[in-house]
N, C-alpha and C positions, 0 to 999 in steps of 0.2 A: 657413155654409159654411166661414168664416175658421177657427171652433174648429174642426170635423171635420177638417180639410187637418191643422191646429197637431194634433189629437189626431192624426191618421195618424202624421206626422214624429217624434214625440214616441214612437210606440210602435215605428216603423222604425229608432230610433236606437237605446233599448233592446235591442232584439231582437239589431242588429250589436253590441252589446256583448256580448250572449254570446253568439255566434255564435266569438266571439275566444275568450273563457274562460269555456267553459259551465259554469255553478252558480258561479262563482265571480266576476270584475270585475264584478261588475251593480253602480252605481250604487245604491244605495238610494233604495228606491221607486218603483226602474222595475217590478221585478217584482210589486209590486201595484198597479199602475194609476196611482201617485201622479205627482210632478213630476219626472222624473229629474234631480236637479243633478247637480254634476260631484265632490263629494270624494273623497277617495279611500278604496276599500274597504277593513275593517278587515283583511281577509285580506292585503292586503300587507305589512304592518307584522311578518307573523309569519315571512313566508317567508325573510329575509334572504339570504346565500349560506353552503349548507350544505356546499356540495361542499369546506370548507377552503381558499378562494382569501381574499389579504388584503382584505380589506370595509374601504372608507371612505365617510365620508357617511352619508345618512338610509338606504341600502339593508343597512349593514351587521349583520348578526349578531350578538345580545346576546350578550356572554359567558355561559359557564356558571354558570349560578346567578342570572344578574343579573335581574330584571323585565324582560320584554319594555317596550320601549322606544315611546313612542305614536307612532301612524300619521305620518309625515311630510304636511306642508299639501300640497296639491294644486299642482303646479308646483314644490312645493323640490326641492333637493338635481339629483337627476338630471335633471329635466323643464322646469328655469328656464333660462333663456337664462345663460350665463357660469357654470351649473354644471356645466359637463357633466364636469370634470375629476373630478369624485364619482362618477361613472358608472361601471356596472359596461360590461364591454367584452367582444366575441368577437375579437379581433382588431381591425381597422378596422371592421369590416362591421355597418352597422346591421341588426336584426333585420327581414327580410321579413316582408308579413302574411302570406301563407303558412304562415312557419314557424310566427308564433302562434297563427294560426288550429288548427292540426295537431294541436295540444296538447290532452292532456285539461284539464290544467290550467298555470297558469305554471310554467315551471320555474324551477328555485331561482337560476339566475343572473340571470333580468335581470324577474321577477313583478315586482318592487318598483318598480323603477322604468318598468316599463312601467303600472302600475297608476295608480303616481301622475299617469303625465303623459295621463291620458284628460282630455280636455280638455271644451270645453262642449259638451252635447251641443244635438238641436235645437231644445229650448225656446227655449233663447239665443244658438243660432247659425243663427237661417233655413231650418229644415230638414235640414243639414248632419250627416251620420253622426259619431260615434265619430272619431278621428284617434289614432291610436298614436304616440308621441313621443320617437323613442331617441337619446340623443348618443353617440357617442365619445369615449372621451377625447379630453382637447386639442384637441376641436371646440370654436368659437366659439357656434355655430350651429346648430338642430335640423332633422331632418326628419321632414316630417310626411308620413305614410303612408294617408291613408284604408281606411279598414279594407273599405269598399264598393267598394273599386276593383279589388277581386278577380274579383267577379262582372265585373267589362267586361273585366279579365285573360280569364278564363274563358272569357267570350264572342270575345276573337282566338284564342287559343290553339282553341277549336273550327272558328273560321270557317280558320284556317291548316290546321288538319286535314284540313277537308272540301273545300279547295283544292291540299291536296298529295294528296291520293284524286286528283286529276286529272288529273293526272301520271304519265307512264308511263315510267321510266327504264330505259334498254336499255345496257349496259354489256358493251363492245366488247372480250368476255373471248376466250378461249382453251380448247382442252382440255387442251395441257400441265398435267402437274399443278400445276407452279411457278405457271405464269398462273392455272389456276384457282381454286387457292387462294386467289391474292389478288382474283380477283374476289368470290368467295364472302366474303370479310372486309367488301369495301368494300358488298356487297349486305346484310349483318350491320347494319354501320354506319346503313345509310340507313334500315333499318327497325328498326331501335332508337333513333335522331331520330323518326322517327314513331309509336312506339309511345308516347312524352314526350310526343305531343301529343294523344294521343286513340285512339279505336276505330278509325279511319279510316283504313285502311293501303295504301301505295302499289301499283303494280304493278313489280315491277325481275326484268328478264328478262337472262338470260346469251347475248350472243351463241350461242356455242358451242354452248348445248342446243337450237337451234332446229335441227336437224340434218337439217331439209328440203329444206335449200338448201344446195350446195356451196358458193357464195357466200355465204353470208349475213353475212359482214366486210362485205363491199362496199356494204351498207343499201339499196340500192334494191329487190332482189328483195323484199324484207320489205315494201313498201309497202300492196302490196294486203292482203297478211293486216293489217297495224297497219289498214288503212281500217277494214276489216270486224269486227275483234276490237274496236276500242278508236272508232271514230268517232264513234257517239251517246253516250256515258259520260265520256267523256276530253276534255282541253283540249290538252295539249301531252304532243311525244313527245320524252324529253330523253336523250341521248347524250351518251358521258362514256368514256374511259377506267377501267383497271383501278387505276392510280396517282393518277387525280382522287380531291379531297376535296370533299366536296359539306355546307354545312352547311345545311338542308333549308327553314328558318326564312326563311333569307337568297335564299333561290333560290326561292322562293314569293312571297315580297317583291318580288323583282324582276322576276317575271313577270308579276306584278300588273300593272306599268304597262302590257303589252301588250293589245289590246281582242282579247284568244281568239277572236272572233268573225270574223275577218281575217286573210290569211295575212301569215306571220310565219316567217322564217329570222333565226334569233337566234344568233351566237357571238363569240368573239374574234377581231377581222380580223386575217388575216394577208394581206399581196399583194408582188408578184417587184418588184425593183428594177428588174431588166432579165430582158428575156425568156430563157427556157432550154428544155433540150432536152426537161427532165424533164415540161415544160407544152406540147411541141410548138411552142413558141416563140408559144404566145398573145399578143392584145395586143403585137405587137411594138413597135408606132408607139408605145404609152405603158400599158407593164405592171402601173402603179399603180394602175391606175384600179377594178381589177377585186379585189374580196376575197374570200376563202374562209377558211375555220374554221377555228383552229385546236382537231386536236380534244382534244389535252391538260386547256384548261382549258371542255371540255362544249360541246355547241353542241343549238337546240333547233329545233322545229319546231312549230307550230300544227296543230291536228287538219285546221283546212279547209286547208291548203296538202298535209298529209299525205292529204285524201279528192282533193285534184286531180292529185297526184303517180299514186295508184292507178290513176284514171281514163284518165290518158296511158297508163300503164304498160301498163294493158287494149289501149288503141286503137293503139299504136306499142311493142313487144317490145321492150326492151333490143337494143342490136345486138351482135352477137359479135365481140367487139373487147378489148384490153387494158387492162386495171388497171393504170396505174402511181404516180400520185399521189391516192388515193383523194378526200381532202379538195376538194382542187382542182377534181375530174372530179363531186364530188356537187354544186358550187356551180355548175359550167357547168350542169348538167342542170337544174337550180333554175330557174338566170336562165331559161331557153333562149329565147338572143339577145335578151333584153331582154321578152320578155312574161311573164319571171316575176319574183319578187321578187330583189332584191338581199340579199347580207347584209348585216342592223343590225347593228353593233356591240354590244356591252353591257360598260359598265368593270367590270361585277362577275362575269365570267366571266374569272377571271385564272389565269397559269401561275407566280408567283409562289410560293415554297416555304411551305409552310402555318406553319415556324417565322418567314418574313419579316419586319419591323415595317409591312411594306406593305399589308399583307391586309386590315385591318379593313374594308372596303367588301367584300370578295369574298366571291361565294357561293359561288364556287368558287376553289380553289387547285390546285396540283400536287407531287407527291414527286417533285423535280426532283434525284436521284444515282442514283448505280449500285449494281443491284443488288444483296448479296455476303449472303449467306447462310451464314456460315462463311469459313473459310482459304480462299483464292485456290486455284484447282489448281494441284501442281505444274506448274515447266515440261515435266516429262519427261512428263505429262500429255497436251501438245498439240503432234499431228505438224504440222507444217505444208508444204505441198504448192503449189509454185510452177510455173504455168503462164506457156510462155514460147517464144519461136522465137529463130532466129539471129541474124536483123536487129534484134530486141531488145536482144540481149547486149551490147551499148556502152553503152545510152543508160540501159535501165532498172533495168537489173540495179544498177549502181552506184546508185541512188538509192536501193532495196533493202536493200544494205549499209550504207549510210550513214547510215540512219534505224533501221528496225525488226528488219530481219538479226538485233542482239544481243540483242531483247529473245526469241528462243527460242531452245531448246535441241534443239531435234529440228527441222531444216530442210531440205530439196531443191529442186532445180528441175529442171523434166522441162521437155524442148526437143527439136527434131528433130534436133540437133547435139549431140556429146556433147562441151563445152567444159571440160579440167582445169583452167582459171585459175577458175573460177567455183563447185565447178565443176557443170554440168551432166547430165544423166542423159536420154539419147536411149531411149523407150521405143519406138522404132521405128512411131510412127504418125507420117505426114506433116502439117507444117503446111497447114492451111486457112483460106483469108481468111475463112470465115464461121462459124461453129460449132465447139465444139472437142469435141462428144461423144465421139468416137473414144477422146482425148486425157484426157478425164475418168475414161469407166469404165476407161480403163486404170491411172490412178493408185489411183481404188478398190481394183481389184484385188490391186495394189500392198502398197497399205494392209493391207488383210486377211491376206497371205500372206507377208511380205516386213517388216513390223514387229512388236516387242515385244503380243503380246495384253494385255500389261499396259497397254498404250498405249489410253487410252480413247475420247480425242477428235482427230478429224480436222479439219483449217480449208484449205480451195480457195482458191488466191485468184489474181487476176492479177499481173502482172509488175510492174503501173502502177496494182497497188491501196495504199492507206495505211493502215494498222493498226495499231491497239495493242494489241500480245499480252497486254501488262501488263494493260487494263482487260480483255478477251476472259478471261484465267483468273480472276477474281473474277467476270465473270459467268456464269462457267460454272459456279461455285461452287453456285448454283440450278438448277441442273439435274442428273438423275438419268444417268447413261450408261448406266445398264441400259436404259432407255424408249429406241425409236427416234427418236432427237432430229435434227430438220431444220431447223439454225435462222439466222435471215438476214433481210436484209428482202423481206417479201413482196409480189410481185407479181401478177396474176393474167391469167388469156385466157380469153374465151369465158364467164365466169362467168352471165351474164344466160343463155344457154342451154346451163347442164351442162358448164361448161368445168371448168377447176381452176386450184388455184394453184401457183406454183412461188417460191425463192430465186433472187432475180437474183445472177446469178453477179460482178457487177465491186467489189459491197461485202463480198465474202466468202463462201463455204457453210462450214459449221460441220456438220458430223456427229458423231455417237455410233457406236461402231464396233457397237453393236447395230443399229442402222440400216442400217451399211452391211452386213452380216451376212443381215437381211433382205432388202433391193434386191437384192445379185447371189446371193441364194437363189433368187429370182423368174426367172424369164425373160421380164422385161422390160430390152430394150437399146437401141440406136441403131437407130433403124428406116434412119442412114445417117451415115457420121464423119461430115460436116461439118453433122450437125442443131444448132441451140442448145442446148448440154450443159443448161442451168440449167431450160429446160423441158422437156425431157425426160423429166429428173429428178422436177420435179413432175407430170409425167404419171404415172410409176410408182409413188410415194410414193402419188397419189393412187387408184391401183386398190388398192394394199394397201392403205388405208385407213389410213395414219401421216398423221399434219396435218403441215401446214409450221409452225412456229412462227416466231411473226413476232417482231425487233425493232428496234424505230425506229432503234436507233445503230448500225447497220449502215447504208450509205451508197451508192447508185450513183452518184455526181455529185459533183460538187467542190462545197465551202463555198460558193462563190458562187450557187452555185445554186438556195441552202435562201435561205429569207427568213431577217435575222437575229436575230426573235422568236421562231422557230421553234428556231434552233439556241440560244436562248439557256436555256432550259431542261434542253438536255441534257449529258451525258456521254460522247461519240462516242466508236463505235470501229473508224468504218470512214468512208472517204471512196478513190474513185475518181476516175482519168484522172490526167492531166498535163497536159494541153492548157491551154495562154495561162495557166499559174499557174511557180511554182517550187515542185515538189514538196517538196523540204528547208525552206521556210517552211515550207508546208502542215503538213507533220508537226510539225515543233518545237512551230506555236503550238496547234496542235489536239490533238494525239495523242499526245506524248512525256509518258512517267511524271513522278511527282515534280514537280508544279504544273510542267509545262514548263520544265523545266530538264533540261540537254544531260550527257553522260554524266561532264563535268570541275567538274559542280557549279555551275558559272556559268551564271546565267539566258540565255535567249534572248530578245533584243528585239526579238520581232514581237509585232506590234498585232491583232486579229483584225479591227478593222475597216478593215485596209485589205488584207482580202482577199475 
């Protein structure tokens, strides 16, 4: 039994030797059955370095003319411990068995000394394969490669495969062209990581094209179809932004630790210092407690919590109600009050910039700047359109001026009073406490007929909104102003039954004058002046059939009211209200061009965290 095992080993080690360099490093005597010892083959001796690199040591290149020089001992020169300075080199990087394996034969730069250093095979080493033995220069020290560790290589690299098959990743794109572009890159990306690891290719679905739901941002309507499409095949359903980096390896890894079999709400906690408007003042008594996703750096879901989610979904409708902080409203419906899961954390679901020093643990990272795509647009580029009443014109107007005023070139304010200190422009619709439709399509109007057609882009804003025009034309820079562009951050009503979405109007609306071009082509208008302009709008947008185009750095709420891991990722360029803050802090530390620095060149010293 002892011989047959010793003859097995004996011809298992042979065999991984030319498996590495076939017809060529065989040992003599492995290839006729005899003892394989370990010398070194006479073909090394001949191959030296052809490609004209300086040769020192036993590896080097006879001169021309000279007798080929005899075989170097087994271990000299490149493969002895303290010789490695003889060594031929690619750089630092020891040769991969891979790359040997690869090979028809050795090539000329490093055959010699990888031939030499085959070390003992398993007559003399226990059974023990082949071992490839390459230094670096100015290494002390070799390492040793088994040449057999490919095959259990092989064997993860499959088993990763047929575990990222399990996965079904939905990336929370857009139809804008801009946006879809980059989803379609980052869906490029993730299945070209997977194609690196095998036959086994993932599922990666575009929000956007599922175009059965008017909602379908909002992920819950998708439920029932992910139950029924992907439930018995699939382990996890993973979500991700358009600007997440996903690297596939690392995010398979760590879903590993989760037992799939169990529900499972996985992301990056984000939770509210202190309760806010934007959460309906959740958790008031201690708003910590509670965490939600942030969905920048991906968040995931288990197939069986995504078949129980269906299930509800079936037996209790979504209620016709409003969207306003997605994230936040998908983690209550999760918990729901405590009989469903909370979010786990995961450290390697990060929003940390993918160039960081921080990342090496994350499977995922974030492209945390602003978008620019080209030259910033001119300022002549962007009208901008100030809503505002009389009782106003003290308090907000000047704050106005004193911040953001200079950084455009084209600016109004329409009021029900026409004030020349300011000055203002009474468009003859009355203020109303609630809704300013009236007051919007009439600036539209405005816009259309009444400015430069060369003027491409329109920006709405309130009286007590904070904006940076300067960040606004670089990211307008990605987008087209021919395409009816509605862009802002989005909100929604009614979505769970066929509602729509619309631009909250306190962080900005941003139109394309082909937009507005379209809207008051339509006749669709104010079903009454004091409707909320900002859904309205998205009601009409939405029967024509132009999408809202959402983006994060547009803002309804003051800084304090974003968590501040959430804002620490971004670029703002829009933040609302005045209430219990100092709006001129506000701006300086958040909003003002040129790293926050004031128009005289001298920094401003506000702290972001003590806002």
């Amino acid at each position: 039994m002892e011989g047959r095992r010793a003859r097995r080993a004996r011809s298992g080690a042979g065999a991984a030797a030319a498996a590495v360099f076939p017809g060529r490093c065989v040992p003599p005597g492995a290839e006729a059955g005899g003892e394989p010892r370990c010398p070194v083959p006479e073909v090394c001796w001949r191959s030296g370095l052809e490609r004209g690199r300086a040769a020192r040591g036993p590896c080097a290149a006879p001169a021309a003319g000279a007798a080929p020089r005899a075989p170097p001992a087994p271990g000299a020169g490149c493969g002895a411990r303290g010789a490695g300075r003889d060594s031929p080199r690619r750089g630092n990087r020891p040769w991969e068995p891979e790359q040997l394996r690869g090979a028809a034969e050795p090539s000329a730069e490093h055959s010699c000394c990888v031939c030499a250093a085959l070390t003992e095979c398993s007559a003399q080493g226990g059974g023990k394969a082949f071992a490839v033995s390459v230094v670096s220069e100015g290494a002390e020290d070799e390492t040793e490669l088994p040449v057999l560790q490919n095959s259990e290589k092989s064997r993860t690299i499959s088993k990763i495969g047929r575990e990222l098959k399990g996965i079904v990743f939905v990336i929370q794109s857009q139809s804008n062209s801009f946006h879809s572009k980059r989803a379609e890159d980052l869906k490029r990306d993730i299945l070209k990581q997977a194609v690196d690891l095998g036959k086994e290719l993932p599922t990666v679905l575009l929000i956007h094209q599922i175009d059965r739901h008017e909602g379908a941002w909002t992920i819950l309507p998708l439920m029932t179809d992910f139950s029924v499409t992907y439930g018995r095949n699939s382990s996890w359903i993973f979500f991700c932004e358009e600007d997440t980096r996903i690297q596939v390896v690392k995010l398979v890894e760590t879903l590993r630790r989760f037992d799939k079999s169990k529900e499972w709400f996985l992301g990056k906690a984000l939770y509210d210092e202190e309760s806010t408007i934007i959460h309906h003042y959740a958790f008031a008594e201690n708003p910590t407690v509670f965490k939600y996703p942030d969905f920048a750096a991906g968040w995931a879901l288990s197939i069986p919590l995504v078949n129980k989610l269906a299930k509800k979904l079936k037996s209790e409708p979504l209620k016709s109600d409003f969207t306003i902080d997605l994230k936040h409203e998908i983690a209550l419906y999760i918990w729901q009050k405590g009989e469903g899961p909370h979010l786990t954390p995961v450290p390697e679901f990060c929003t940390d910039d993918v160039n960081s020093y921080k990342v090496d643990h994350c499977a995922t990272t974030f492209s945390n700047f602003l978008p620019l795509c080209g030259e910033p647009v001119n300022k002549e580029d962007v009208f901008v359109a100030v809503k505002t009443c009389r009782k106003f014109h003290g308090d907000r107007i000047p704050v106005v001026k004193q911040t953001w005023e200079r950084e455009a070139a084209l600016i109004e304010y329409y009021s029900d009073y026409a004030d020349i200190s300011i000055p203002t422009i009474d468009l003859g619709i009355p203020n109303t406490d609630r809704g300013h439709c009236g007051k919007t399509f009439a600036i539209l109007e405005r816009f259309l007929n009444h400015t430069s057609p060369r003027t491409p882009w329109l920006v709405v804003v309130d009286d007590d909104t904070l904006i940076s025009i300067f960040r606004l034309r670089k990211l307008l820079s990605c987008y087209d102003p021919n395409e009816p562009v509605f862009l802002g951050e989005r909100y929604g009503y009614g979505l769970g039954t066929g509602g729509y979405s619309y631009i909250t109007g306190g962080g900005g609306m941003v139109f394309s004058r082909t937009a507005v071009q379209k809207l008051l082509a339509s006749k669709c208008r104010c079903y009454s002046m004091d409707a909320p302009d900002d859904m309205v709008l998205g009601m009409c947008f939405s029967g024509l059939g132009i999408p809202i185009t959402h983006s994060p750095l547009f803002h309804q709420a003051r800084p304090m009211d974003y968590p501040k891991d959430y804002l620490s990722h971004q670029i703002p360029v829009s933040f609302h209200k005045h209430w219990n803050i100092d709006p001129v802090k506000v701006y300086f530390t958040w909003l003002a061009p040129n790293t926050e620095e004031s128009s005289n060149g001298k920094k401003v010293g506000y702290n972001r965290e003590d806002l």
